[in-house]
C-alpha positions in Angstrom: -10.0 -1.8 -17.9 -6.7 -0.5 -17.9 -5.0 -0.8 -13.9 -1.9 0.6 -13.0 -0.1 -1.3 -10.2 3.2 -1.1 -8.3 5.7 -3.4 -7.1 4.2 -4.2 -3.8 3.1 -7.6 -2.1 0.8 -8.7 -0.6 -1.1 -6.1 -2.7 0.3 -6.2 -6.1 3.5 -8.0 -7.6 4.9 -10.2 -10.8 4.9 -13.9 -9.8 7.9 -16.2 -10.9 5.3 -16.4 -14.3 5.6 -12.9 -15.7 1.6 -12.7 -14.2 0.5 -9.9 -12.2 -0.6 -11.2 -8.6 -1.8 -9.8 -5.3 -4.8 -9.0 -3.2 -5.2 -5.8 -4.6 -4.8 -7.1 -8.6 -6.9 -10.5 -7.7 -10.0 -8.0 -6.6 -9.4 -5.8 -9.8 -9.6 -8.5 -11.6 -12.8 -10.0 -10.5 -14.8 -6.9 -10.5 -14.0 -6.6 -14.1 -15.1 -10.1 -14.4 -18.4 -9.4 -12.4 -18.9 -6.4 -14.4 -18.3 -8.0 -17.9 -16.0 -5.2 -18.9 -13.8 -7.3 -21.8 -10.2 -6.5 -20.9 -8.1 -6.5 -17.7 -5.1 -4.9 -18.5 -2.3 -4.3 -15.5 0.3 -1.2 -16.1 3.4 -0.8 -13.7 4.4 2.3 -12.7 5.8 3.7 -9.9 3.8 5.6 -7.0 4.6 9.3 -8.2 2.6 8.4 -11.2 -0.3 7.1 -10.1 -2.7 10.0 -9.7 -1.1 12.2 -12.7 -1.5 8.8 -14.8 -5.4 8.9 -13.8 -5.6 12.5 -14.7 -3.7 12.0 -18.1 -6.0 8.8 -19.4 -3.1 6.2 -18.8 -5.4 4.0 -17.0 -9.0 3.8 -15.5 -8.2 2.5 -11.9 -5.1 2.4 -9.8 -3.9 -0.2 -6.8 -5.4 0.9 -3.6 -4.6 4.1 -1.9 -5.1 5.4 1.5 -7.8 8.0 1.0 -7.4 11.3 2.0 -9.0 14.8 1.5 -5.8 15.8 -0.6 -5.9 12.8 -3.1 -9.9 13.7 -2.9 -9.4 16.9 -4.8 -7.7 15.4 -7.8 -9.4 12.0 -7.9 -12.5 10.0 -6.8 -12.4 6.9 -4.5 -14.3 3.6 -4.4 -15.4 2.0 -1.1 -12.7 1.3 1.1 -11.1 -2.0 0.4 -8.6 -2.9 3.2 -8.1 -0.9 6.6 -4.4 -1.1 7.6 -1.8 0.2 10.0 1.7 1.4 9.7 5.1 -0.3 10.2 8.6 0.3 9.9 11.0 -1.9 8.1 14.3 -2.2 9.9 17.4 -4.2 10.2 17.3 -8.1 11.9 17.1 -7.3 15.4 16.0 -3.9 15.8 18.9 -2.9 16.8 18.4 0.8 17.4 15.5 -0.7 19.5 12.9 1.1 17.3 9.2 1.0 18.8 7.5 3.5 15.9 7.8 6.7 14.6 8.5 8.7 17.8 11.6 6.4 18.6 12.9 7.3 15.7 12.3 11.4 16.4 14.3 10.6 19.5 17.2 8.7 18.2 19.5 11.9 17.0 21.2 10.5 14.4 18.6 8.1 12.9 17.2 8.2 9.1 14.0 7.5 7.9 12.8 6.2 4.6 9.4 7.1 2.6 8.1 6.0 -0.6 7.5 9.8 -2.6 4.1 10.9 -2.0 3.2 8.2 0.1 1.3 9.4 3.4 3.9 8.1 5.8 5.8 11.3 5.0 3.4 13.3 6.2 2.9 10.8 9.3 6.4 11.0 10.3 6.5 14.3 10.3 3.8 14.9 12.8 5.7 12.2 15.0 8.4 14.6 15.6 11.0 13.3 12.7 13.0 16.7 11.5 12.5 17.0 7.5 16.4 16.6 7.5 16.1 13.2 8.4 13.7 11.6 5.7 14.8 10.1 2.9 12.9 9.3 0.0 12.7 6.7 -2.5 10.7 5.7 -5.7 10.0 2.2 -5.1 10.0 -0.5 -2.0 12.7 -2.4 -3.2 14.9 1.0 -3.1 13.5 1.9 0.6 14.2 -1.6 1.8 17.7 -2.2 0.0 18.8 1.0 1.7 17.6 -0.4 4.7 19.4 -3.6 4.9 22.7 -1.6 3.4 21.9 0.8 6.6 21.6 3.9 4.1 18.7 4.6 6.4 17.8 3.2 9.7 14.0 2.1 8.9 11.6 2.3 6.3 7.9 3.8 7.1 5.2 2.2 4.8 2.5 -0.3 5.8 2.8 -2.8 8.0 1.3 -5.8 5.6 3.5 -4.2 2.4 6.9 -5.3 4.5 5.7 -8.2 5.3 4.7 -9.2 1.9 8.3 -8.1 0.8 10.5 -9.9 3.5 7.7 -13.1 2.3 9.1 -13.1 -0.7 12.9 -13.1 0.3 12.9 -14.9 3.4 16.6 -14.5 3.6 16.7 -10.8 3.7 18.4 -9.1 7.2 15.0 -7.0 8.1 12.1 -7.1 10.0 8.7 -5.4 10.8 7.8 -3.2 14.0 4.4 -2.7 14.2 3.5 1.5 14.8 1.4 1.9 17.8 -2.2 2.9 17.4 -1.4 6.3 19.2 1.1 7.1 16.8 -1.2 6.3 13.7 -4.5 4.9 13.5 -5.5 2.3 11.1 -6.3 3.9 7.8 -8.6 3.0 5.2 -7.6 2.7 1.2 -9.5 2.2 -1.9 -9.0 2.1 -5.6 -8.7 5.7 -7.3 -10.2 6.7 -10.5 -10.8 9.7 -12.4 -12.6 12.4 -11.2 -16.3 13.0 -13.7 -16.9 9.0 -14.0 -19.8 8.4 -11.2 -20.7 5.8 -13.4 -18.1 3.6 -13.4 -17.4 4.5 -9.6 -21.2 3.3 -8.7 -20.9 -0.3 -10.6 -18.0 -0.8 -8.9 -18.9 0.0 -5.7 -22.0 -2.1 -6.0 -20.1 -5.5 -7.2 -17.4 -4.6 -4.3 -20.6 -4.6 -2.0 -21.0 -7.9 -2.9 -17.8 -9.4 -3.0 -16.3 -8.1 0.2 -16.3 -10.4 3.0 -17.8 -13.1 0.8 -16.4 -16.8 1.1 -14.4 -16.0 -2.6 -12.7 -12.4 -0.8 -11.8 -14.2 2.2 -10.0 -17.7 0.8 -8.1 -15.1 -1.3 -7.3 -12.6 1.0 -6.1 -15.2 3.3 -3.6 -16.6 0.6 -1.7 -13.3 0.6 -1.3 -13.2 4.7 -4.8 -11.4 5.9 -7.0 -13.1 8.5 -10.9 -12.6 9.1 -10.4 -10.1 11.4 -8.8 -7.7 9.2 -11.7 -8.2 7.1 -13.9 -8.2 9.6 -12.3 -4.8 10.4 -13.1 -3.5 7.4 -16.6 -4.6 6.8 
């Protein structure tokens, strides 16, 4: 199986090894184990591509996605693998006193950054952020170095995916604020696949029926920074 990932911890990332890593790539992995499917083969790309690479035959399964009716039409979904809420990145301090997305909409001169196609656009948007005031990038690391350079004033993504990344450079001048549940709910996300494989998408359901929430799928989830209770959330 060929599984294109980006660079994005917790869920997926390139250890000090040259190995692929994460929550997300660790589950991959062993469902392709469980499966006996011969090959596990991890592709970076960047999030644009992920769908259109589906489509095209690049890979067979991407890193987890939120799901949503519009990524529906062009791809199937597995079972929902983690349930997760929103955060913004911003500089040590909070500064600009940031509490979510709607702070933002109020502070007149603020900028906002988005990964491209990522639902967070769409999200800030409804929060009251003018279009004018979004900036997008290609990657994480771009968002967050334009961040900490104060290019923009915060960066919109999941809550667990800055974490991850400030994990990983503990000296870097950011932090997370949590987005209030009344500004977004929790969201699931799944692994995509092509559309006309219900197949491949039913043995992997199955195996994910039994591996999440399972002694294995907790010790490991609780390497990367996730307790029970986000687990728990999602079961």
């Amino acid at each position: 199986m060929t599984f294109a990932f980006l660079q994005e911890p917790p869920f997926c990332f390139t250890d000090a090894s040259g190995e692929v890593a994460g929550c997300d790539t660790e589950l991959a992995r062993k469902v392709c184990q469980v499966l006996g499917l011969k090959t596990f083969s991890p592709v970076e790309t960047e999030f644009a591509r992920l769908l259109p690479g589906l489509a095209s035959g690049e890979w067979d399964m991407t890193t987890g996605l939120f799901i949503s009716d519009e990524r529906r039409r062009s791809v199937d979904f597995t079972r929902p693998i983690w349930v997760l809420q929103d955060g913004l990145l911003v500089a040590k301090g909070n500064p600009r006193e940031f509490r979510g997305y709607r702070s933002v909409a109020r502070d007149g001169t603020a900028l906002i950054g988005v990964i491209s196609g990522q639902v967070q656009h769409q999200t800030a948007l409804q929060n009251g952020i003018a279009p004018e005031r979004i900036r997008i990038f290609a990657t994480q690391a771009g968002a967050a170095d334009a961040v900490a350079a104060g290019a923009v004033h915060a960066y919109a993504s999941v809550a667990m995916a800055h974490r991850g990344y400030l994990t990983r450079r503990p000296n870097t001048p950011l932090e997370v604020i949590d987005v209030p549940a009344d500004e977004k709910q929790p969201a699931a996300g799944a692994f995509a696949l092509a559309k006309n494989n219900a197949v491949l998408r039913q043995r992997i359901d199955s195996c994910l029926g039994d591996l999440l929430g399972s002694a294995w799928h907790r010790e490991m989830m609780r390497r990367y920074g996730f307790s029970d209770a986000d687990i728990d959330r999602l079961l």
